[in-house]
N, C-alpha and C positions, 0 to 999 in steps of 0.2 A: 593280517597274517594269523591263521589259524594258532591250535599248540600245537600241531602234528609237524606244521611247517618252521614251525619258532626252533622245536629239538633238530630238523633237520638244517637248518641252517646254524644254529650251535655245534653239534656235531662235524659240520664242512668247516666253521671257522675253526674251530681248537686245533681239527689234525692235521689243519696248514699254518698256526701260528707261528710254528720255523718253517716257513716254506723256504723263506731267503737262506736258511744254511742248506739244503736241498737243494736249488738252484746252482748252476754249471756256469760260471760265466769267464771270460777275459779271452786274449790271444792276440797275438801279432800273425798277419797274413802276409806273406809277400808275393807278389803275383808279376811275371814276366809274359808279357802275349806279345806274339806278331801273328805274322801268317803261317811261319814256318817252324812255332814251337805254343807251347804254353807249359809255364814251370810254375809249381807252386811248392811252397816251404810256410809251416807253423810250426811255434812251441806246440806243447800238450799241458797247458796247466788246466785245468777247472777249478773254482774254488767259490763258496760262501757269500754272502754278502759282508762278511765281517772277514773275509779271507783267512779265516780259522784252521778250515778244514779245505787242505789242496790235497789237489789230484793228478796227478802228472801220467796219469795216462791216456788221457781224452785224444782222442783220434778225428783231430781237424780237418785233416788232409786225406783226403780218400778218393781211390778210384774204381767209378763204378762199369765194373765189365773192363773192356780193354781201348775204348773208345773217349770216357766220358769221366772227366773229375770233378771234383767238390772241393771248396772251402767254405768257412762259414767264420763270421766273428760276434762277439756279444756274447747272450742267452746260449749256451751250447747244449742242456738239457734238464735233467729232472729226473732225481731218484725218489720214486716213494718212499715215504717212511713208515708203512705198517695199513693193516685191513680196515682201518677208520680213513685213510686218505685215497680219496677221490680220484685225485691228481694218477695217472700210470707213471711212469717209467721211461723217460725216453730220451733222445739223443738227437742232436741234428743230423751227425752221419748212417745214423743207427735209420733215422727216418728218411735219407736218401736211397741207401739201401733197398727198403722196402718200398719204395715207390720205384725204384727203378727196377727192383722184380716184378712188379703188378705190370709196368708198360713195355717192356724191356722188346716184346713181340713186335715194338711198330719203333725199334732201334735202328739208324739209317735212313729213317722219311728224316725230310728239314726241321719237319716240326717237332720233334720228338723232343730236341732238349726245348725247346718250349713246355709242352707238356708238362714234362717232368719237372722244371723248377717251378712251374706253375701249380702243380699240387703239392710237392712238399711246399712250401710255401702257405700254402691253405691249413696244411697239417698241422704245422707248426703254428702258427695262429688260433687253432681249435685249443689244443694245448694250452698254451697261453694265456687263454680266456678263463681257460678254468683255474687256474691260477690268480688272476685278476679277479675274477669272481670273489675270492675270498681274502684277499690281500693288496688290493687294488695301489699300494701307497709304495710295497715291495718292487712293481714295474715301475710308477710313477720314478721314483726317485733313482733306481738301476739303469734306467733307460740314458742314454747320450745324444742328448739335442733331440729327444725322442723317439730316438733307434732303440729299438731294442736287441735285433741280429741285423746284421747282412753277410750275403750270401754269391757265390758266383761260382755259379756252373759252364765247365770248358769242355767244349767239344767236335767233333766231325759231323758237319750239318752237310752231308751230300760233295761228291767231287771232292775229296777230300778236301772241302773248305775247313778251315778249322776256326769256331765262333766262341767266343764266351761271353754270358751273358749275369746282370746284377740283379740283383733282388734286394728288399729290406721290408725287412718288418718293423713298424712304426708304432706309436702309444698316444693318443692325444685323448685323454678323460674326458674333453667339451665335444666330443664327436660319439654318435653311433654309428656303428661299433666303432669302443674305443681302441680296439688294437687289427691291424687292420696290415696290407703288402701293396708293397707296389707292383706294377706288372713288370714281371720280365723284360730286359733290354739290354743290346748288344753293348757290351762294356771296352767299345774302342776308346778314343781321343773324344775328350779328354783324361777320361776316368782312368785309362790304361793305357799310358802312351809312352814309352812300352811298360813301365812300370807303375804298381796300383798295390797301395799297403789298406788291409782290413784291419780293423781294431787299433791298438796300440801302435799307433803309426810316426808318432813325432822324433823318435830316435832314429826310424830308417830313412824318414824324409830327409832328417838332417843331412845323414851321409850320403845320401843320393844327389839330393843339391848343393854338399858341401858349404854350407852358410856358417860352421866354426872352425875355429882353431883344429880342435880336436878330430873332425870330420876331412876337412884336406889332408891331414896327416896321415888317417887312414885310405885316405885313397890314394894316394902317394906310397902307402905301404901294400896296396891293393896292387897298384898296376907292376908293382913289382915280382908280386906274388906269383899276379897271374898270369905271369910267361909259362911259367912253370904247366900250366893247362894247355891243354888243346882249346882251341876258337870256341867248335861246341861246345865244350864241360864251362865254358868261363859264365854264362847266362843264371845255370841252375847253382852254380855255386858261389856265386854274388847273392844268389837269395838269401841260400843259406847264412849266408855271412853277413845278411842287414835283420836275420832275425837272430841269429848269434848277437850283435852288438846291442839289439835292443832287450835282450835276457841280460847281459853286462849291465846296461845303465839305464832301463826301464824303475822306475822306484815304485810303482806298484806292483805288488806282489801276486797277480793274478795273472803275468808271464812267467813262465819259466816251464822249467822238463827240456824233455829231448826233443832235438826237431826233426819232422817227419819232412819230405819231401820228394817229390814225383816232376818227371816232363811226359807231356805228349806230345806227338809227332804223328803228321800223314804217314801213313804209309808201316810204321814201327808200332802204333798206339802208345799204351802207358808203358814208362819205363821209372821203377823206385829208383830214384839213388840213396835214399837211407828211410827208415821205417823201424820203428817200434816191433816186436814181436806180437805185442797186445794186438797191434790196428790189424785189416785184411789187407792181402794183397788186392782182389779186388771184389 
């Protein structure tokens, strides 16, 4: 290594050595799919790798256009810290966004939400790398079972079928490239049959398979509840209400904020039932 090369790679490591309090991570995803809906509900925290510094207004849940949504759990994004750091700025829904404005023209072929999770996915890994580049120990150790994000994209693939599909992006240091995605894949049964928790999932599994004390009682307090709803609204608001319980008794602190959440539907598209003023509509 040259000197020229020596200052430059001293310079990349110093103005990422907080990279990890820069770093966006955590979230509880709840995801309801059939044929005839797909409903998604997250907190909004982000937070540090020492959970110092939270953020509660990270916009998990987003719908891109009127057709097509997003979640995402893990790595949520990456704030620069200043003109020595390398690393941009960026967001997982921030970067759906803009990928779904670059493709947005070939919206309605089959393949389209292919496409589209197929390159943020790529993006997000670009990203990544460069991060890894300079802190390779920050993923190593933030990663879960060597996830770093996963991601599911929901939408109308043609005939108003409505499809969602999974993504993750991975970490394995013994591999080139060490940070790397899987291809997109329809996210039926098992993964989503009909219910599919992203990130922080063991408080809403509980109550959904009722395996304690605590969890029959709320669902015993649930079906009572939820007379009081119509048929439809009872779906999107059991989501709500297993990412509610997991902001209750979640003991990591990189749940929490307000929850956002959206249904889509053939024929209606995206419909909010509650949202942040921060996030877009779509």
């Amino acid at each position: 290594m040259n000197v020229f090369s020596k200052i430059l790679f001293i310079l990349f490591f110093c103005s990422h050595s907080s990279a990890y309090s820069q770093i966006k991570r955590g979230t509880v995803g709840v995801i309801y799919f059939t044929d005839d809906k797909i409903v998604m509900a997250a907190d909004s925290r982000g937070s540090g790798r020492s959970d110092e510094t939270l953020d509660d207004k990270q916009c998990k849940v987003t719908a891109l256009g009127k057709q097509i949504v997003f979640i995402s759990a893990g790595f949520s994004g990456y704030q620069n810290v200043g003109t020595r750091d390398l690393v941009p700025t960026w967001s997982n829904s921030g970067e759906a966004h803009s990928v779904y404005g670059q493709l947005r023209a070939g919206s309605g072929e089959p393949l389209f939400i292919y496409m589209l999770a197929s390159e943020w996915a790529r993006r997000i890994v670009g990203y990544l790398n460069l991060i890894y580049r300079a802190q390779p120990q920050t993923l190593i150790s933030a990663s879960e079972a060597g996830v770093l994000t996963s991601a599911l994209f929901g939408g109308l693939a043609g005939n108003d079928r409505l499809i969602i599909l999974y993504t993750r992006i991975t970490i394995d240091p013994t591999k080139l490239p060490a940070i790397s995605f899987d291809a997109p894949r329809p996210a039926g049964p098992p993964l989503c049959a009909p219910w599919c928790i992203l990130g922080k999932g063991a408080v809403a599994t509980e109550y959904l398979e009722t395996i304690s004390p605590r969890a029959m009682q709320e669902s015993a307090q649930w079906r009572e509840d939820s007379k009081r709803f119509s048929l439809g609204d009872r779906d999107a608001l059991l989501a709500i209400r297993l990412v509610d319980l997991t902001l209750a008794y979640e003991k990591n602190q990189g749940v929490g904020g307000p929850i956002d959440a959206l249904e889509l539907t053939p024929g209606k598209g995206v419909s909010w039932i509650q949202r942040k003023d921060s996030c877009p509509a779509d």
